[in-house]
Backbone as CSV, one residue per row, in Angstrom:
resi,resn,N_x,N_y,N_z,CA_x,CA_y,CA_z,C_x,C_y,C_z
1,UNK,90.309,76.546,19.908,89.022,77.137,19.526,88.679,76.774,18.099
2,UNK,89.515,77.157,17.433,89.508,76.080,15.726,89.087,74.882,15.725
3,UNK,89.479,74.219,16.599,89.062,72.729,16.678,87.610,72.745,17.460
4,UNK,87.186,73.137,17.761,85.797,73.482,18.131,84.837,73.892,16.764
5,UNK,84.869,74.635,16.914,84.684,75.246,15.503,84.598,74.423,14.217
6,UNK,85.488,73.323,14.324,85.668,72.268,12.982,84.402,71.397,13.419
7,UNK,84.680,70.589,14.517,83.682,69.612,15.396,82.568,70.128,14.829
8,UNK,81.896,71.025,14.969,80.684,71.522,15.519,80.219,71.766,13.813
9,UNK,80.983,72.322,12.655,80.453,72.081,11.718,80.722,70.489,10.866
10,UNK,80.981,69.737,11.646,81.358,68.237,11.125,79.907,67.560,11.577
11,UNK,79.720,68.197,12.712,78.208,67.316,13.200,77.423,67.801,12.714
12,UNK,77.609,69.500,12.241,75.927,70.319,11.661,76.120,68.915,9.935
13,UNK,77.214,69.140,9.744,76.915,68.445,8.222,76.431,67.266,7.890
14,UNK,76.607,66.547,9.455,76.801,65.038,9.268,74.467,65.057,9.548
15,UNK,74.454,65.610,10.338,72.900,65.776,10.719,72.184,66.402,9.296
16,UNK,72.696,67.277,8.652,71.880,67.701,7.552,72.070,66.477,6.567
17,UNK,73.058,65.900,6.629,72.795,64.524,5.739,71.749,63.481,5.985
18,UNK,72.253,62.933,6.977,70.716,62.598,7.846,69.307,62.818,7.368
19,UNK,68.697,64.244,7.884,67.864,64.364,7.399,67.215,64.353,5.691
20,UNK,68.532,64.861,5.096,68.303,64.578,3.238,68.165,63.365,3.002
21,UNK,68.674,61.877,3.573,68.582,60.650,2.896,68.353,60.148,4.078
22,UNK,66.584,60.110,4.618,66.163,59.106,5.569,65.648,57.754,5.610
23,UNK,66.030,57.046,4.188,66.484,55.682,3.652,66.984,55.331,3.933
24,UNK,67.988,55.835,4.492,69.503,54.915,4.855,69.415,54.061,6.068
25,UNK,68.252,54.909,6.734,68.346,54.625,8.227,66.873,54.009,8.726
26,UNK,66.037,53.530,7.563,64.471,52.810,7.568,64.195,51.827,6.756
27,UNK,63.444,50.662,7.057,63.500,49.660,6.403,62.861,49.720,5.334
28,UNK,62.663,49.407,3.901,61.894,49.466,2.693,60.786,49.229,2.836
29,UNK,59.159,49.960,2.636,58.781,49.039,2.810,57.638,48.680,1.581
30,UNK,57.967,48.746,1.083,57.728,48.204,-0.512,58.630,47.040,-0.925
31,UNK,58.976,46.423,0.005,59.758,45.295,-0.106,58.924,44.286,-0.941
32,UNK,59.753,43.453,-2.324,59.440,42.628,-3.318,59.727,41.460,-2.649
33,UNK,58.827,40.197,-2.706,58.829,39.075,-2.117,59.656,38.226,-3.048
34,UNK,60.779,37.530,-2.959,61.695,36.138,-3.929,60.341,35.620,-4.250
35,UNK,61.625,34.749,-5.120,60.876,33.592,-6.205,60.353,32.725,-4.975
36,UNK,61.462,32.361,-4.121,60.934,31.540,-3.391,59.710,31.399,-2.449
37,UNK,59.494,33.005,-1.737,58.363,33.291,-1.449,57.148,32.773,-2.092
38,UNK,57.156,33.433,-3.774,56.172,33.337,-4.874,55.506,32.162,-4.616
39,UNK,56.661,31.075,-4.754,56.237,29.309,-5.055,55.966,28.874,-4.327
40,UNK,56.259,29.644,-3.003,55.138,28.648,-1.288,54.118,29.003,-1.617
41,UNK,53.936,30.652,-1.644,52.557,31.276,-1.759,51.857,29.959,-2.514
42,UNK,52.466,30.007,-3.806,51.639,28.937,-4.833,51.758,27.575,-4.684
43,UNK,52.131,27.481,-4.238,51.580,26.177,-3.239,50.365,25.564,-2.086
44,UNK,50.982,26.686,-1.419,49.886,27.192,-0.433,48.303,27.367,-1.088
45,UNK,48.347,28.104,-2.353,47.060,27.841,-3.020,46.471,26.665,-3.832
46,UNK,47.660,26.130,-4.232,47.268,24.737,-5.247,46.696,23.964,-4.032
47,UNK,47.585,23.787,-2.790,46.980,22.768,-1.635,45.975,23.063,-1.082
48,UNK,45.311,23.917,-0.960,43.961,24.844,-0.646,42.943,23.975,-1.855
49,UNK,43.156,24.723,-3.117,42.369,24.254,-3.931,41.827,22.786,-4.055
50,UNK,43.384,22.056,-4.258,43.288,20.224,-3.948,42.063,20.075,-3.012
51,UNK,42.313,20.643,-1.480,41.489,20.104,-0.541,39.807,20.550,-0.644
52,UNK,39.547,21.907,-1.136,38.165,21.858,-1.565,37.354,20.867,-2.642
53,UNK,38.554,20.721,-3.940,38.489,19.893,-4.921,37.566,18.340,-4.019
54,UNK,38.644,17.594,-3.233,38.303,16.486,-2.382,36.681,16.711,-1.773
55,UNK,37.131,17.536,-0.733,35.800,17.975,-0.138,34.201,17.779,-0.557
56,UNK,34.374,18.838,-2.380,33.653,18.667,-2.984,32.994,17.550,-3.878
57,UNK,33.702,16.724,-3.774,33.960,15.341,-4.741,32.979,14.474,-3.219
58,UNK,33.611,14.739,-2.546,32.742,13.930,-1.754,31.858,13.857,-0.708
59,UNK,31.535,15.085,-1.118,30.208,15.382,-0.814,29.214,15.145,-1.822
60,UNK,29.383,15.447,-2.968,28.420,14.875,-4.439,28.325,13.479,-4.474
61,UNK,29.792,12.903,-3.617,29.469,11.546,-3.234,28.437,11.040,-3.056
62,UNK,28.549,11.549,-1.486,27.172,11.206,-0.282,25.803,11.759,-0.897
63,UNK,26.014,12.217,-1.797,24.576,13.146,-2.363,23.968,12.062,-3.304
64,UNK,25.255,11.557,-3.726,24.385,10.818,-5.399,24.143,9.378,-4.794
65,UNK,24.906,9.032,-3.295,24.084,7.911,-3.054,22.910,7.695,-2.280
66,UNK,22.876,9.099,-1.462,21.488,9.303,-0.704,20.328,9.279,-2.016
67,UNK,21.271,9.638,-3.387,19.738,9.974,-4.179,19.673,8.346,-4.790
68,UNK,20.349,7.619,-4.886,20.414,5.846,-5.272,19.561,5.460,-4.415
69,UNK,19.703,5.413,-3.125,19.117,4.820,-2.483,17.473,5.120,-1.916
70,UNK,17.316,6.407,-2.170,16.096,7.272,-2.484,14.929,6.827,-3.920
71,UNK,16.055,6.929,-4.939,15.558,6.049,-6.155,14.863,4.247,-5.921
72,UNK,15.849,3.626,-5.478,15.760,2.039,-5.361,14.644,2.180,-4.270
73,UNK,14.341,2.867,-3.079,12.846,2.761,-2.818,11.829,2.864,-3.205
74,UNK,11.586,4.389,-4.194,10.481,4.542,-5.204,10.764,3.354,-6.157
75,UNK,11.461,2.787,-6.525,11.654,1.828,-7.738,10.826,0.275,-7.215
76,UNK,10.928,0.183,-6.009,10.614,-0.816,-5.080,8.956,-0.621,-4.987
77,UNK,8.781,0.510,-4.574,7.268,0.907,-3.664,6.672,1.969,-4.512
78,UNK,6.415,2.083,-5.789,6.237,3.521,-6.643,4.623,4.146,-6.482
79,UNK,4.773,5.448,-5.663,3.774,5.707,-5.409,4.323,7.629,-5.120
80,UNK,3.333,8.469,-5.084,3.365,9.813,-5.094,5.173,10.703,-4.052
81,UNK,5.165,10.193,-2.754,5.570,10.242,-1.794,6.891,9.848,-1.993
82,UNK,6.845,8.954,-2.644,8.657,8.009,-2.800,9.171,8.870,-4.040
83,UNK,8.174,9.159,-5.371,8.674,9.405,-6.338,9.349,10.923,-5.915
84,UNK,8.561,11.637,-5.210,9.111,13.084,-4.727,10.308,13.343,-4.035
85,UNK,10.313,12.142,-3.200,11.834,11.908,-2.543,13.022,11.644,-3.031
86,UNK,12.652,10.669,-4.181,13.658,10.522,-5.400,14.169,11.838,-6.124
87,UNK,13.531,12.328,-6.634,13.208,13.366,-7.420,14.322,14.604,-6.838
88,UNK,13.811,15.182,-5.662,14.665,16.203,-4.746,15.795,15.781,-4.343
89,UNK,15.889,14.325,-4.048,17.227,13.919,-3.807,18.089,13.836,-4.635
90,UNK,17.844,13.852,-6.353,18.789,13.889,-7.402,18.831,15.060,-7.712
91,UNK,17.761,16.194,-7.528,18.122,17.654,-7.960,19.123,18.270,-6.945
92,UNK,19.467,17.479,-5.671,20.242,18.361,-4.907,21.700,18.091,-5.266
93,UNK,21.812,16.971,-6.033,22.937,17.157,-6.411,23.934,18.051,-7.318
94,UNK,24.812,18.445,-7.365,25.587,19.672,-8.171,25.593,19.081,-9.438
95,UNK,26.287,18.062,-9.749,26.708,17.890,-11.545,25.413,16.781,-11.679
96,UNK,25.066,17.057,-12.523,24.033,16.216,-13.914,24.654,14.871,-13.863
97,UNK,23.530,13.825,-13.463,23.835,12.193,-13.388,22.975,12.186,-14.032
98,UNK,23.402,11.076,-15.400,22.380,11.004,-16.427,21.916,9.802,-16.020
99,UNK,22.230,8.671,-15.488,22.099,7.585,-14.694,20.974,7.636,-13.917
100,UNK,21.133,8.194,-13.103,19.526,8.774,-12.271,19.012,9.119,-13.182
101,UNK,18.821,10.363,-14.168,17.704,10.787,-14.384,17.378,9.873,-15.196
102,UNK,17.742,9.178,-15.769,16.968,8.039,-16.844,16.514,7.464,-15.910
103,UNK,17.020,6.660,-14.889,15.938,6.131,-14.258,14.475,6.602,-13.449
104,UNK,14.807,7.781,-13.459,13.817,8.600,-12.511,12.929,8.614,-13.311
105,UNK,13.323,9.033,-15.080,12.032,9.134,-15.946,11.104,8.094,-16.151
106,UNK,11.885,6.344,-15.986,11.463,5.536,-16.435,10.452,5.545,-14.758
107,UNK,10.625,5.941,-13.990,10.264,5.469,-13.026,8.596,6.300,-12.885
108,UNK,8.756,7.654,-13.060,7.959,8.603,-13.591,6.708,7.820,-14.296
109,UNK,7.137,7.100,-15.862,6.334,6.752,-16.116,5.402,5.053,-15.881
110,UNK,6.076,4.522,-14.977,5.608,3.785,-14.614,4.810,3.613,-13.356
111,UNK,5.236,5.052,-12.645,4.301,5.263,-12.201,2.585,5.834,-12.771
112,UNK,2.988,6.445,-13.791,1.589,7.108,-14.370,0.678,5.268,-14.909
113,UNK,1.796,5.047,-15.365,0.589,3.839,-16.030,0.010,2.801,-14.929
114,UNK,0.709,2.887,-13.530,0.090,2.276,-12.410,-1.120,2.955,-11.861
115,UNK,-1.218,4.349,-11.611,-2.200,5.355,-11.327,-3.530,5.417,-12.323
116,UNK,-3.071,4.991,-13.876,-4.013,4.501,-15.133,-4.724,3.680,-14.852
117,UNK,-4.144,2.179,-14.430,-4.497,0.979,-14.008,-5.274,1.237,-13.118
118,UNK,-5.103,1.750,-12.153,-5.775,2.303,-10.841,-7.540,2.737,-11.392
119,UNK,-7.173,3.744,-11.800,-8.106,4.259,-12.181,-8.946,3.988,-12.546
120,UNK,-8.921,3.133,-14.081,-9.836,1.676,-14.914,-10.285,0.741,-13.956
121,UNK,-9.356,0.258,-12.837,-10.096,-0.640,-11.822,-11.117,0.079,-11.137
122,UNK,-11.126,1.177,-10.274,-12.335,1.943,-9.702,-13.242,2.448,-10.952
123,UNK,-12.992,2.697,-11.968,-14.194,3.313,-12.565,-15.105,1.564,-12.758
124,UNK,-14.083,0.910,-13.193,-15.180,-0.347,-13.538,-16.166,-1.374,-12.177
125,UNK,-15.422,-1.134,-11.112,-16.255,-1.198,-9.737,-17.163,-0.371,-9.420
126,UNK,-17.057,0.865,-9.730,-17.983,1.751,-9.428,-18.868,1.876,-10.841
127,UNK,-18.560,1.391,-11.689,-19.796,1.093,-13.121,-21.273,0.079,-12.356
128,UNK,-21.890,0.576,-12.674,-23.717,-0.196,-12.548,-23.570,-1.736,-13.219
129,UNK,-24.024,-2.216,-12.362,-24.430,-4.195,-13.042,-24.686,-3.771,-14.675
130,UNK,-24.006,-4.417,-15.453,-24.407,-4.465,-16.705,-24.517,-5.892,-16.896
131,UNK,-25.541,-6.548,-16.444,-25.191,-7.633,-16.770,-27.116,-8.187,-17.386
132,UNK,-27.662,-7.381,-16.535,-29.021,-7.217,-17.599,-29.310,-5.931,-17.746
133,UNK,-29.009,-5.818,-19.263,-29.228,-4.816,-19.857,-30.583,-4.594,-20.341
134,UNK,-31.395,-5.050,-21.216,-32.510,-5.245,-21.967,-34.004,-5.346,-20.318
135,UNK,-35.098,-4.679,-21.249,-36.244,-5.012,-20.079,-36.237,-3.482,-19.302
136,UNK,-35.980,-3.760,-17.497,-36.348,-3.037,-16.744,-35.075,-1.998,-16.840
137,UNK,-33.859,-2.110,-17.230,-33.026,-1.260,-17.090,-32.049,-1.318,-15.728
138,UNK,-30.808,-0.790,-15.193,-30.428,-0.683,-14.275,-31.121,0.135,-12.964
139,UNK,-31.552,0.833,-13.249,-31.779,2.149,-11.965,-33.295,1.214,-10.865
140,UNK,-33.765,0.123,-11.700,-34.779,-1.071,-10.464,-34.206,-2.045,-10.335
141,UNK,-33.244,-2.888,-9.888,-32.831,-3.938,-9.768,-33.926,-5.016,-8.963
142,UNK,-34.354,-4.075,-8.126,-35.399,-5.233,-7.161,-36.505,-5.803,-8.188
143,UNK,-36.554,-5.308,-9.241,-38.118,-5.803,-10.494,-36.882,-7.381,-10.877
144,UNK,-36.190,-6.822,-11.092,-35.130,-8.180,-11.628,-35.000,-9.152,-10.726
145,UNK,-34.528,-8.841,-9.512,-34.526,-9.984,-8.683,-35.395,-10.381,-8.130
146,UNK,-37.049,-9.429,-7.701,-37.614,-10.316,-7.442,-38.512,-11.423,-8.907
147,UNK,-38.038,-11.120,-10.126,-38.869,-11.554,-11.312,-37.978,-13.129,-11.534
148,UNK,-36.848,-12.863,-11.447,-35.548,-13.886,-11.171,-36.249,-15.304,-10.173
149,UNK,-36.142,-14.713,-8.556,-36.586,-15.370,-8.053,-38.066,-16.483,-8.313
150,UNK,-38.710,-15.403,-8.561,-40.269,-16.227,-9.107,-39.778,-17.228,-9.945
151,UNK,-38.958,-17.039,-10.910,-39.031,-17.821,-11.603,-38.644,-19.283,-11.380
152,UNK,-37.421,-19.076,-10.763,-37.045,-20.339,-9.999,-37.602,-21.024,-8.974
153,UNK,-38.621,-19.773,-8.094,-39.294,-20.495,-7.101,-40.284,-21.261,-7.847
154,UNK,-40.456,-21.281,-8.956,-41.924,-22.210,-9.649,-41.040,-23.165,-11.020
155,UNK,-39.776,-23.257,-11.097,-39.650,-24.692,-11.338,-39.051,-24.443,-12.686
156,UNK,-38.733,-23.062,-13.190,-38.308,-22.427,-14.612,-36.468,-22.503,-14.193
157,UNK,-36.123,-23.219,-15.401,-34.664,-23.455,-15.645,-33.608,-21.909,-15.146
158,UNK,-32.782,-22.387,-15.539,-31.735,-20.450,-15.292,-31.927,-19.898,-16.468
159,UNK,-31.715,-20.634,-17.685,-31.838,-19.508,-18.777,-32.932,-18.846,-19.115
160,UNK,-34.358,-19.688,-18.444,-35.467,-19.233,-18.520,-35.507,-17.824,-17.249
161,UNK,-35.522,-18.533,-16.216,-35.521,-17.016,-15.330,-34.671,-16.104,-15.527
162,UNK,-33.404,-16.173,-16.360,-32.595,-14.986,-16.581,-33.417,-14.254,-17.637
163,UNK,-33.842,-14.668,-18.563,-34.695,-13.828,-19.752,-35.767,-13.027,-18.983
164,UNK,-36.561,-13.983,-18.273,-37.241,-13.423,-17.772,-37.437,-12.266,-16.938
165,UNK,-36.180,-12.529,-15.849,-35.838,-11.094,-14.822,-35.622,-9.994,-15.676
166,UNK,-34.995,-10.212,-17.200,-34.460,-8.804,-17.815,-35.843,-8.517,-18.589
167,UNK,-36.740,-9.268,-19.261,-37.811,-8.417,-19.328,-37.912,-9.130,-20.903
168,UNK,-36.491,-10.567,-21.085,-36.445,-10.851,-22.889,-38.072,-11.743,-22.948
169,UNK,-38.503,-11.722,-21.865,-39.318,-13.027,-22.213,-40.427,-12.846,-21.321
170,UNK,-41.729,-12.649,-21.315,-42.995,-12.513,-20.510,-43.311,-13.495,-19.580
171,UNK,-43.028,-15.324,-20.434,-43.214,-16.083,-19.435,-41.848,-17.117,-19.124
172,UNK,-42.290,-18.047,-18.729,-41.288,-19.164,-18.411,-41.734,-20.267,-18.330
173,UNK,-41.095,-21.717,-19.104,-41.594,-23.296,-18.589,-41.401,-23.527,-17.163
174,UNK,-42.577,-23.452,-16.715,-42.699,-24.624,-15.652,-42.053,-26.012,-15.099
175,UNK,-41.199,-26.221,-14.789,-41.000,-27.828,-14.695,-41.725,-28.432,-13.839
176,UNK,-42.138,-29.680,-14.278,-43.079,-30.407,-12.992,-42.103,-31.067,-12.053
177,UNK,-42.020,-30.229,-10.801,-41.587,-31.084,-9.206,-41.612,-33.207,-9.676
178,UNK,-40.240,-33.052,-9.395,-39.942,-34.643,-9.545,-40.338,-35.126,-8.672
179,UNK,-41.211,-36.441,-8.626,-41.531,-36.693,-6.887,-41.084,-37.882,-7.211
180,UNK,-40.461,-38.314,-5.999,-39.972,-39.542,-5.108,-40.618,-41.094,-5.479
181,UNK,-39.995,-41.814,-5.705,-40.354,-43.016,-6.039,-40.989,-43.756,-4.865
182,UNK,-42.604,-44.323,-5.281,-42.672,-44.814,-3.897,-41.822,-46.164,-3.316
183,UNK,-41.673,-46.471,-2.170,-41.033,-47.845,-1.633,-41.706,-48.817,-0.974
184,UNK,-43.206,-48.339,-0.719,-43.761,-49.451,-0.173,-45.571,-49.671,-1.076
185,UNK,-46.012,-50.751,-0.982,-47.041,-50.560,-1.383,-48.126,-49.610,-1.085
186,UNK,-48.244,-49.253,0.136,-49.259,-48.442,0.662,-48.948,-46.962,-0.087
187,UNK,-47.192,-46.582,-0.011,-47.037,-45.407,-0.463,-47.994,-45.188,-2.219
188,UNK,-47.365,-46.340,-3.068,-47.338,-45.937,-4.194,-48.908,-46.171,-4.642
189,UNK,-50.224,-46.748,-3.971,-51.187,-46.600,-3.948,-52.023,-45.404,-3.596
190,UNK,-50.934,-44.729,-2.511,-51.037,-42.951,-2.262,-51.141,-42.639,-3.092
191,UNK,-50.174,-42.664,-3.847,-49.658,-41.806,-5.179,-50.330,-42.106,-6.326
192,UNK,-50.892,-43.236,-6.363,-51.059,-43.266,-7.635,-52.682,-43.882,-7.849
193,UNK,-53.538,-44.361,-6.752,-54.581,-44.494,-6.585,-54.422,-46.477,-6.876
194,UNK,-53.989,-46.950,-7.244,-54.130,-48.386,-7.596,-52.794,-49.051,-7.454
195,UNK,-52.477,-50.117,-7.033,-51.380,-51.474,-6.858,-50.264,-51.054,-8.260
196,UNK,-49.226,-51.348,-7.713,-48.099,-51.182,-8.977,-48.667,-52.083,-10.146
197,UNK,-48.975,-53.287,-9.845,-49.526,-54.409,-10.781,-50.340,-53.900,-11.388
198,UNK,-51.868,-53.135,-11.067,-53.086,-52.506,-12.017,-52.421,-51.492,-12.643
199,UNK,-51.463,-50.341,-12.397,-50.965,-49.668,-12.639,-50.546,-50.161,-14.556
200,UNK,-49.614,-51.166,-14.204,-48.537,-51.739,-15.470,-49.616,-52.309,-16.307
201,UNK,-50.974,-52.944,-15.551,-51.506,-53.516,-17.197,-52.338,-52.307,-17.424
202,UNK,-53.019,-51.006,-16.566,-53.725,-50.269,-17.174,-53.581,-49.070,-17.722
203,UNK,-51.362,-48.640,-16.967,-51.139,-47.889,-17.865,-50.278,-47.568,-18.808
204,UNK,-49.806,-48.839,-17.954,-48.234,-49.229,-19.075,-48.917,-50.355,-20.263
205,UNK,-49.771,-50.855,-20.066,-50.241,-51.545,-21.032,-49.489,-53.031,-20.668
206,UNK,-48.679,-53.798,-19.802,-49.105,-54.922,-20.025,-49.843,-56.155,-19.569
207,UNK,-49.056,-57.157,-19.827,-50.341,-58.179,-19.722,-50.142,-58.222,-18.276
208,UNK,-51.273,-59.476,-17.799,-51.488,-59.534,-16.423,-50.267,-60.128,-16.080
209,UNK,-49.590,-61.581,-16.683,-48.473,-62.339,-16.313,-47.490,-61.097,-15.895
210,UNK,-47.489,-60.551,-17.381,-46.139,-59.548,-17.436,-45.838,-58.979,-16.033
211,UNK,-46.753,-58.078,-15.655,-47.064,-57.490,-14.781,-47.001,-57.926,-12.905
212,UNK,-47.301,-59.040,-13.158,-47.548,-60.221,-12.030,-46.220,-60.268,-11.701
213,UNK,-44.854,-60.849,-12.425,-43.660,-61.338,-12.521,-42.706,-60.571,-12.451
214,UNK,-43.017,-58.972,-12.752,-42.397,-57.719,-12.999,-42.145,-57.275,-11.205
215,UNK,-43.141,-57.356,-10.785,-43.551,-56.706,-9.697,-43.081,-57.524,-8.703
216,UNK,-41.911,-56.921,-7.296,-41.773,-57.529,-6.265,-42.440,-57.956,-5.659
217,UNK,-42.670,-58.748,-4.480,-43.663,-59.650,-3.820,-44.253,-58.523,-2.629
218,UNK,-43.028,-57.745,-2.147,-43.222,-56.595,-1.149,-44.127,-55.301,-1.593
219,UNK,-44.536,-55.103,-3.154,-45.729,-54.350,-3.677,-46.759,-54.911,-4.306
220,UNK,-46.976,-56.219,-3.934,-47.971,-57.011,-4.299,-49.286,-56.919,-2.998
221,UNK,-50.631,-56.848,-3.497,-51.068,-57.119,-2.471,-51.175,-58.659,-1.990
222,UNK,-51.784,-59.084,-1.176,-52.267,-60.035,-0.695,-52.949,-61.322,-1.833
223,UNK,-54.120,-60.680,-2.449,-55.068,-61.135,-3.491,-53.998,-61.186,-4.932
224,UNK,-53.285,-60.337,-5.392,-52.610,-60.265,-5.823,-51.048,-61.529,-6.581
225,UNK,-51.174,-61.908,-5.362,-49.647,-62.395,-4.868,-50.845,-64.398,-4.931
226,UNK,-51.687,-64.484,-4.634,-52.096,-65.704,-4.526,-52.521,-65.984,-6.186
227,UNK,-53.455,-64.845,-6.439,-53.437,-65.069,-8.346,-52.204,-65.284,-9.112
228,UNK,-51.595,-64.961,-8.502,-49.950,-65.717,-9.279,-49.691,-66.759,-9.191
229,UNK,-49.900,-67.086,-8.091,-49.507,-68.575,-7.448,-50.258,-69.632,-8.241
230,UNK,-51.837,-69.378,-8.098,-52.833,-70.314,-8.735,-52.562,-70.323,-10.267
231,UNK,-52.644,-68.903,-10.901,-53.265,-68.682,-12.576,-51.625,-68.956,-13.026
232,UNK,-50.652,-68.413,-12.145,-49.130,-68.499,-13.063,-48.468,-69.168,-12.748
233,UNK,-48.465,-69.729,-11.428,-47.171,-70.681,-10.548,-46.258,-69.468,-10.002
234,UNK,-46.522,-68.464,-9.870,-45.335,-67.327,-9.448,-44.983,-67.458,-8.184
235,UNK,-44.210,-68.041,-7.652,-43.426,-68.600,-6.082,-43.291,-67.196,-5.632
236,UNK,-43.890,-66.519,-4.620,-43.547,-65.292,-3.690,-42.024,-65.498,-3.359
């Protein structure tokens, strides 16, 4: 019965221990991680970092050559549309390329002084004929051209009808219509009322021989052509 008795307070003691230190019998769990742990961990993050590092690198890649090649078109074709494309394609990039933007500026302004150019060409196409100023003014052109025309239709030089269309000059010389040399006798008796021969002694002044000898046989008349023969010896 003693030995009962012992047992039974050997187990009450061994159980109240138990319950006083329930550490003994549960895992920590505030457990501190080794060094070695530490240095995977940190690893594990340096190799993380590396690979965004990459990532990021080349993607600013593909960015700064989409914006090159964005550039070298506006640089090519510079006009509103290209320059804007350029433009957004270098702002999307993350770090500052001073490379682009110098060129973008230069590009900027070469576009403005093309749009300048532009401009001076249409205003001066769309400027009024200045080319006669003086006289009727621009806003009648038809007084000019038809005053122009007249003038030339009646035989007045260009510098004369140009004065004239603008209003520098009231009138204009006349030129007298050149007419045609005649070729046969009949013509130039048209023309001129008398034989080439009466012509030379009565208005050219010379003598009858002169005149006789001067003159082909084919504008001679008839009567003409035999008084040579007799008064001069002139062989037709």
């Amino acid at each position: 019965m003693k030995r009962f008795i012992a047992v039974i307070l050997l187990i009450s003691t061994l159980l109240l221990t138990a319950c006083n230190h329930p550490e003994t019998n549960t895992t920590d769990s505030t457990h501190q991680p080794t060094s070695k742990e530490r240095s995977a961990k940190k690893s594990e993050e340096q190799a993380k970092a590396k690979q965004a590092e990459k990532e990021q690198k080349a993607h600013s890649a593909k960015l700064t050559a989409e914006a090159d090649e964005a550039l070298r078109k506006a640089e090519n074709d510079p006009n509103d549309y290209t320059y804007e494309a350029a433009k957004a394609a270098i702002e999307a990039i993350p770090e500052e390329n001073e490379d682009l933007n110098t060129r973008l500026e230069s590009l900027a302004a070469n576009l403005a002084a093309i749009k300048q150019q532009n401009q001076a060409v249409q205003s001066q196409q769309q400027a009024p004929d200045q080319t006669f100023t003086p006289g009727y003014g621009d806003h009648n052109a038809n007084i000019r051209d038809a005053r122009y025309q007249e003038a030339i239709a009646n035989g007045a030089s260009e510098q004369d009808a140009v004065e004239y269309a603008e209003g520098r000059s009231s009138t204009y010389h006349q030129q007298e219509p050149q007419q045609t040399q005649p070729t046969t006798l009949t013509e130039f008796v048209n023309q001129y009322g008398m034989s080439p021969v009466a012509y030379k002694t009565q208005v050219e002044g010379m003598s009858e021989e002169e005149a006789l000898r001067s003159t082909p046989t084919g504008m001679k008349s008839s009567g003409e052509i035999q008084l040579g023969i007799i008064q001069y010896g002139i062989q037709p």
